[in-house]
N, C-alpha and C positions, 0 to 999 in steps of 0.2 A: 358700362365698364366701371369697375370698380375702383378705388385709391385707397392708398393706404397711407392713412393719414398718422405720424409718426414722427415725435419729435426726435432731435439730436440727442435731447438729455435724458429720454426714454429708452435710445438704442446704446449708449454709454453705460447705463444703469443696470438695464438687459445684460449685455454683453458682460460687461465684470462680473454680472450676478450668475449667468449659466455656464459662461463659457471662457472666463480668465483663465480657466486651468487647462481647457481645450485649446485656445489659439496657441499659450507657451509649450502645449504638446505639437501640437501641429508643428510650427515654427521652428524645434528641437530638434522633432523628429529628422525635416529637411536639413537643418544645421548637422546632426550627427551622421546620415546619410551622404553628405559633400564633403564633410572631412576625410571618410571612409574613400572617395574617391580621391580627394585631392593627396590624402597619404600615399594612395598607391602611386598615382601619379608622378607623385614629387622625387617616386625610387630611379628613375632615371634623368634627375637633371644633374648631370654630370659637367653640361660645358655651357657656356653661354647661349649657346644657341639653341641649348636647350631651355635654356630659363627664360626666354626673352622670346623664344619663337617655335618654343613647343618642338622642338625639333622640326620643322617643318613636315611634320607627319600627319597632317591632317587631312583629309579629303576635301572636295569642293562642298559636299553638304553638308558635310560636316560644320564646315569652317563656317558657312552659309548660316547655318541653326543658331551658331555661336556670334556670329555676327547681331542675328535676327534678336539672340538675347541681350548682345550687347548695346541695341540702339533703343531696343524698348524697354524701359525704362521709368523710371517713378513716373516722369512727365507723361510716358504715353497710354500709359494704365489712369492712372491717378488724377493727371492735370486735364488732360483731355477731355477726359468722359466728364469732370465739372465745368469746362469750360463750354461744351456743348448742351448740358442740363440746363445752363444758366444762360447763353449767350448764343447758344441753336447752331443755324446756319455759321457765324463768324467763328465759332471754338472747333467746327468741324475744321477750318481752315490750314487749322495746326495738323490733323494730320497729312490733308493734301501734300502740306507744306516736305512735311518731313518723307513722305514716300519718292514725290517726283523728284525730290532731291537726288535719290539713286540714279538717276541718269545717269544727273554727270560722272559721280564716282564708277557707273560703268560703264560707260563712253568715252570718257576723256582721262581716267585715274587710277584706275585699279591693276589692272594689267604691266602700263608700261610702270609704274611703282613698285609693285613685283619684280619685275625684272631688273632693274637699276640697284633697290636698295638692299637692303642688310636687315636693319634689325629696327632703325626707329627713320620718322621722315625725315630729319639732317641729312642723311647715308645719301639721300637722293639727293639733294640743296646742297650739299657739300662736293657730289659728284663731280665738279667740274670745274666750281669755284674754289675761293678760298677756304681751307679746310677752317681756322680757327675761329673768325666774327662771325662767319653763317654757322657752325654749329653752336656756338653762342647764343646766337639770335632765336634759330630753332629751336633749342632747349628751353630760352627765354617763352616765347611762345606757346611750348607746351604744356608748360607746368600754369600758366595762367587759364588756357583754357579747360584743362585739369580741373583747374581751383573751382571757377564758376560749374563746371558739369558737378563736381564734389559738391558745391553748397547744396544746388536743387535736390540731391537722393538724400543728403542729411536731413535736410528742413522737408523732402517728404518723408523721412523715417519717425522723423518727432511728432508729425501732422496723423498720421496713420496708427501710430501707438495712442496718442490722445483721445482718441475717439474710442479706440476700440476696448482700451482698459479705465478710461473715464479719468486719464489725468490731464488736467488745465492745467499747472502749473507747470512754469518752466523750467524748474528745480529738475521734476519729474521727469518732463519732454529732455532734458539736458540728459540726465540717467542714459535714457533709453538710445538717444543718439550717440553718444560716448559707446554701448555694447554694441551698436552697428558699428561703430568706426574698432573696437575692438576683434572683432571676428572678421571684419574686412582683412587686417593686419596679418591674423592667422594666415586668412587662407591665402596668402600673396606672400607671405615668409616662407612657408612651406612648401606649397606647390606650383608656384611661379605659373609661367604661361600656361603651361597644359592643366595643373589643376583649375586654375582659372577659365579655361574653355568648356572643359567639363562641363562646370560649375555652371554656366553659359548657358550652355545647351539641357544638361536640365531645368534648367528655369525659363528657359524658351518655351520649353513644350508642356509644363504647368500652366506658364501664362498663359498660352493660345489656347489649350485644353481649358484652363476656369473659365479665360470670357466666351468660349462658345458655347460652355455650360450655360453662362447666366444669358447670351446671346439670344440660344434657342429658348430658354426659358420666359423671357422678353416678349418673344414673338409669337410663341404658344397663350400667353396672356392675352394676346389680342389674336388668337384666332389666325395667326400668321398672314397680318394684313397690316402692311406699312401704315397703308394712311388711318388704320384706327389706331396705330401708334401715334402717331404725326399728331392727330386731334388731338389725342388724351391729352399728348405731351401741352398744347397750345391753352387745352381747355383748366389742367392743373395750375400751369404756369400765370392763369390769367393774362398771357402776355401776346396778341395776334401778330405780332411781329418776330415769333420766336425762328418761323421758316422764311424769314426773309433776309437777304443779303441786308450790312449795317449795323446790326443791335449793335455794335462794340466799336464796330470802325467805320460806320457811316454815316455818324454824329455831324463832324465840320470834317473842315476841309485838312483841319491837322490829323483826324481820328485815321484820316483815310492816307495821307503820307505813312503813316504808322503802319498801316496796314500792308501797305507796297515795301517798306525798312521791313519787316517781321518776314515777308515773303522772299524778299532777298537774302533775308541773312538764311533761314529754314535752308532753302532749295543751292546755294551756292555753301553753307556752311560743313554739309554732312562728306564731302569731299576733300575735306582741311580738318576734320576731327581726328586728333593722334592717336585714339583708341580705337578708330573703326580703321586708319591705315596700317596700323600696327599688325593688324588682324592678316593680312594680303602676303605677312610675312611667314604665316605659321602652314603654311601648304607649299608643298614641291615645285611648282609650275607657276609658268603665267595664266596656264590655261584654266588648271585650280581658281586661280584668284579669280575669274570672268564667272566660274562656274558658281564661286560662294558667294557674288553679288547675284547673279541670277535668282538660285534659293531665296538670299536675303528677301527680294525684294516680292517673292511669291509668298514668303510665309509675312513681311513686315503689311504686304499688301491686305492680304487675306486681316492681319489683325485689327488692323484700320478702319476697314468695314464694319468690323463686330463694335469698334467705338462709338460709329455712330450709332448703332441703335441700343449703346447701353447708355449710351449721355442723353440720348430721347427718352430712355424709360425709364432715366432716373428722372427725367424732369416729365414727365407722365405718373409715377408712384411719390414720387414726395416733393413737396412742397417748397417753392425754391427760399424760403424766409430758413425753414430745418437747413438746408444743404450751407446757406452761408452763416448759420450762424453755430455751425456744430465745430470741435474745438478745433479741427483741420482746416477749416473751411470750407471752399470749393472740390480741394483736392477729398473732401469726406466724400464725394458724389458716390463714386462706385461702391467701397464702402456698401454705405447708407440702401445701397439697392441691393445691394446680398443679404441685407439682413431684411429689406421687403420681400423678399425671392422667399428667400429660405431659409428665415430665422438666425437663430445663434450659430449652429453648424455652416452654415454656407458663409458666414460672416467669417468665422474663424478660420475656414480655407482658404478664403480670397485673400484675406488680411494677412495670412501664412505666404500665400503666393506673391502678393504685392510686397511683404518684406523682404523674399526672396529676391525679386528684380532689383531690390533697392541694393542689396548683398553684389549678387552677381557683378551690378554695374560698378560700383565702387570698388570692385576686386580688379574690371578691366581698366578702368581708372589709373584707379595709386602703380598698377606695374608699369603700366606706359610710362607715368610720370617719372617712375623710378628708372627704367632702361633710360630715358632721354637724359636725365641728370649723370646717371653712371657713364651711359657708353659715350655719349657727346661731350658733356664738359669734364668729369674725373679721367677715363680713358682717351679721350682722343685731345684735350686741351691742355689739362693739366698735368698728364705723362704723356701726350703726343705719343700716345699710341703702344708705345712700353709699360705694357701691364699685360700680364696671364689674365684667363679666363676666368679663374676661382676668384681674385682681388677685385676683379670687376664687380662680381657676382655680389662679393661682400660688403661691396660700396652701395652697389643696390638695394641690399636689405634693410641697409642703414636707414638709407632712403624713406624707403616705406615706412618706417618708424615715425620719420621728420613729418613727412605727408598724412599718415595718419593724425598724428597731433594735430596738424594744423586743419585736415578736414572737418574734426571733430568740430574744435573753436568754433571754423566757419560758418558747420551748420547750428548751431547753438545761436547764434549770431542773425540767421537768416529764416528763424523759426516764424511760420505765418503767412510767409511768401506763397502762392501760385507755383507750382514747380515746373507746369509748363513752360513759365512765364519766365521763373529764371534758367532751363536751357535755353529759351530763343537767345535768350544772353551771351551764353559759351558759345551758340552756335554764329552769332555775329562775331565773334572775338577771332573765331576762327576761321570765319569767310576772309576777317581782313587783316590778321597778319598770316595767316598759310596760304590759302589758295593763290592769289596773285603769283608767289614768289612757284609754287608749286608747279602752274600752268606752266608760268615764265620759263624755267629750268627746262622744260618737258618739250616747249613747243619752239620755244624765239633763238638760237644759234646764238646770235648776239648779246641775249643776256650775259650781263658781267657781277660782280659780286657786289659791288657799289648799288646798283640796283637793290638786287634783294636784301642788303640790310635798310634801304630808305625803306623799301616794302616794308618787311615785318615790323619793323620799329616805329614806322609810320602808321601803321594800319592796327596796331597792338596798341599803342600810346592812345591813337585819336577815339579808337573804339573804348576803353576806359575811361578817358575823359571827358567824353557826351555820355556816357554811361550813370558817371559822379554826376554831371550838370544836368542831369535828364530828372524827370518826375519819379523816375522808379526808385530814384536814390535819396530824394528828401521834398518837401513842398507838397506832398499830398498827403490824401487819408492813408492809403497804402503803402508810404515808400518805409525802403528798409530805415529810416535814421527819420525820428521825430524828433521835434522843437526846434530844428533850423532850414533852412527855405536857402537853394543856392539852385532851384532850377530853371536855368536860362534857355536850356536846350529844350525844344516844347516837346519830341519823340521819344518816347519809351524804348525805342529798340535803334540803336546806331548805326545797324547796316548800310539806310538809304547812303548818308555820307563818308562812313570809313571804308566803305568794300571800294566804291569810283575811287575813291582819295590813295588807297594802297596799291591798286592796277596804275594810278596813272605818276605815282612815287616810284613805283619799279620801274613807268621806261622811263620818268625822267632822270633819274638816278643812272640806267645805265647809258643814257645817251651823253649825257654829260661827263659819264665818268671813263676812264682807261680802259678802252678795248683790249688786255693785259691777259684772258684767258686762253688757255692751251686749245690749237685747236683740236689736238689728236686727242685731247679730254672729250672735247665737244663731239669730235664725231664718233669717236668710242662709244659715251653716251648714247648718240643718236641711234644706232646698230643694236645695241643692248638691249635698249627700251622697247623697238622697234621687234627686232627678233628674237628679244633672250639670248641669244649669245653671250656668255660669260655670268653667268645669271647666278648668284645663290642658286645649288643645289639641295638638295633636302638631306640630310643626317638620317645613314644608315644606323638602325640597333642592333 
């Protein structure tokens, strides 16, 4: 079996030299093509409900495809396929992590979320409690885990342009992540939720379509035979440890706490993301929503699989010293293997498609963040609820301005990083201030509101704060902030103790506090969730 032995500075060189003017076609091309949609789209957002929840005129596959685009993401193209070229067995983990996490969200979340809410998660945390500190809270909440999901697609957009047009410098990498967080802005000014889903769903079906391309191409190299895959991969790496449980988290006895924090946050986190709940709201029914996690999880599954054996054949075709030392890093792995495949053409498609998901996902991003700021704290706190649709809408837009700004900054700021590495981050942020308070609402009668603000504030605060005192934020070779040392916490990923610490802040918050809520709230709720009864309807056109 052959290798193809190829440095970083080679396919950099290459790549500017044949195909600089090809990837910006490619790339364009996609980019002119979605506004084309997203214009059209955008000729019916007349009402809030439109802008925020696509009119709820989606179907269940639809929403499914759009979800499938919404979860896969720089980290799961990009982050993954390096983290398994380089670390095998333990970077396959991540996507385990992220698939079985649809359980929960469709067994215990999706449905009865549907039914209850409106437009953003508060609708439902507010349902029964007090309207103004829980939607505070929630909004607070969101826009944080926003934040951390926004740095990983920035700091992969700069990692993935670096390689591909040969700029190292940060100057350069800044550029290009400013016109991502630019055309993000467009397409959520203009076409709100339904441009946005669009958007979604063709870059679902790009993504799954290139890595099956380069998938079956992979396995056709080896005569479509795993285990001469498996060797190659073993034999290139120099590394006999690469198919075994460990490289990464089975070092000591902390490498492997980390690994059970990463697993918890993964599989309890994707059920508490404000961008994939958000989603539950743009279809008619409950029955819709059950149907678009189904999809989801056939097409997220299906792509998963194809991870592994691009993260094996990238660590079977190139040499894992090229993959960490090309100017993306880890995240160059896929990359790096499209242009062992199939030269500069197939480089500049993937790299087309890979920017694409990085688009998409920051368009479902910045709107959610924008509904949750508008409808929760402008309309429902700050005019308690006296505000038209249009004023909302305009508060919104504003929004997205503010967000964009600041996503830009932050991936500028987080250039370097692993991007799988940093959503497991947003996905612990989100395990432990939403989910607890979320369950809580849905399942315990007795929750009180006292409760879900210790929750989220509890579980938001402590997961930031092992976050700063952790390795991943200063004290190592890799943390985001060199030349100061402030980490006490030895875990890279917070879940093991913010998710226990926010579940058990919520009862004791409400056990100690004013049994004060309505019960005809309570059992309303309970009826609605349960049966839809009273349910958002979908917006006829």
């Amino acid at each position: 079996m052959s290798t193809v032995n190829i440095t970083a500075a080679e396919v950099s060189a290459e790549a500017v030299r044949e195909t600089g003017w090809l990837n910006m076609l490619i790339f364009g091309l996609f980019v002119a093509v979605t506004l084309i949609v997203v214009l059209r789209a955008s000729r019916n957002n007349k009402t809030a409900a439109d802008y925020y929840a696509a009119g709820r005129s989606f179907t269940g596959p639809q929403n499914g495809t759009a979800i499938a685009g919404d979860y896969l993401s720089a980290a799961s193209f990009l982050g993954i396929v390096g983290a398994i070229a380089i670390n095998g067995y333990d970077g396959f983990l991540y996507s385990i992590g992220f698939l079985v996490a649809w359980l929960v969200a469709l067994l215990l979340v999706a449905e009865m979320l549907r039914n209850t809410g409106k437009f953003t998660m508060a609708d439902v945390l507010s349902f029964r409690l007090k309207q103004r500190p829980v939607r505070i809270a929630a909004a607070i909440t969101t826009l944080a885990v926003c934040f951390f999901y926004l740095l990983a697609q920035m700091a992969g957009a700069g990692g993935l342009v670096s390689l591909l047009m040969g700029i190292d410098s940060k100057i350069g990498q800044s550029v290009v992540i400013t016109v991502v967080g630019a055309l993000m802005i467009i397409y959520v000014l203009i076409g709100g939720m339904k441009g946005t889903t669009w958007v979604q769903i063709i870059k679902a079906c790009l993504l799954i379509a290139g890595a099956a391309i380069m998938t079956i191409w992979v396995l056709a190299m080896h005569g479509f035979n795993l285990s001469a895959l498996l060797g190659s991969a073993v034999e290139m790496s120099g590394n006999p440890e690469l198919l075994n449980p460990g490289l990464q988290y089975g070092k000591s006895g902390t490498t492997r706490l980390d690994f059970v924090s990463l697993g918890m946050a993964l599989v309890l986190g994707t059920a508490a993301l404000p961008h994939v709940l958000m989603r539950f709201y743009t279809v008619p029914t409950a029955k819709e929503a059950r149907r678009s996690v189904v999809w989801a999880i056939w097409l997220i599954g299906i792509f998963y699989l194809f991870t592994l054996i691009l993260g094996y054949g990238a660590a079977a075709l190139i040499p894992a010293e090229t993959i960490k030392s090309a100017p993306g890093g880890v995240n160059s792995a896929a990359p790096l293997l499209a242009f062992a495949l199939g030269g500069p053409v197939l480089l500049g498609l993937i790299s087309a498609v890979a920017f694409a998901t990085i688009l998409a996902v920051v368009a479902g991003l910045t709107i959610t963040a924008a509904a949750s700021f508008a409808h929760d704290i402008y309309a429902n706190v700050i005019r308690k609820g006296k505000v038209d649709a249009d004023g909302e809408v305009k508060v919104a837009r504003r929004t997205v301005l503010v967000i964009g700004v600041v996503s830009i900054l932050g991936g500028i700021g987080a250039q370097g990083q692993n991007v799988a590495f940093l959503v497991a981050l947003a996905f612990a942020v989100a395990a432990s201030a939403n989910l607890p308070t979320i369950l809580y609402s849905l399942y315990w009668r007795r929750f009180n509101t006292q409760g879900a603000i210790w929750s989220m504030y509890g579980g938001l605060i402590s997961a930031i704060v092992l976050i700063i005192l952790s390795p991943v934020f200063s004290g190592a070779p890799t943390s985001m902030v060199s030349g100061i040392d402030i980490s006490i916490f030895p875990l890279n990923n917070p879940g093991l103790v913010s998710i226990p610490l926010a579940f058990f802040l919520g009862w004791l918050g409400t056990v100690l506090g004013k049994d004060d809520e309505s019960p005809q709230k309570q059992a309303e709720m309970e009826v609605r969730s349960l049966t839809g009864v009273g349910a958002e309807k979908a917006v006829d056109h």
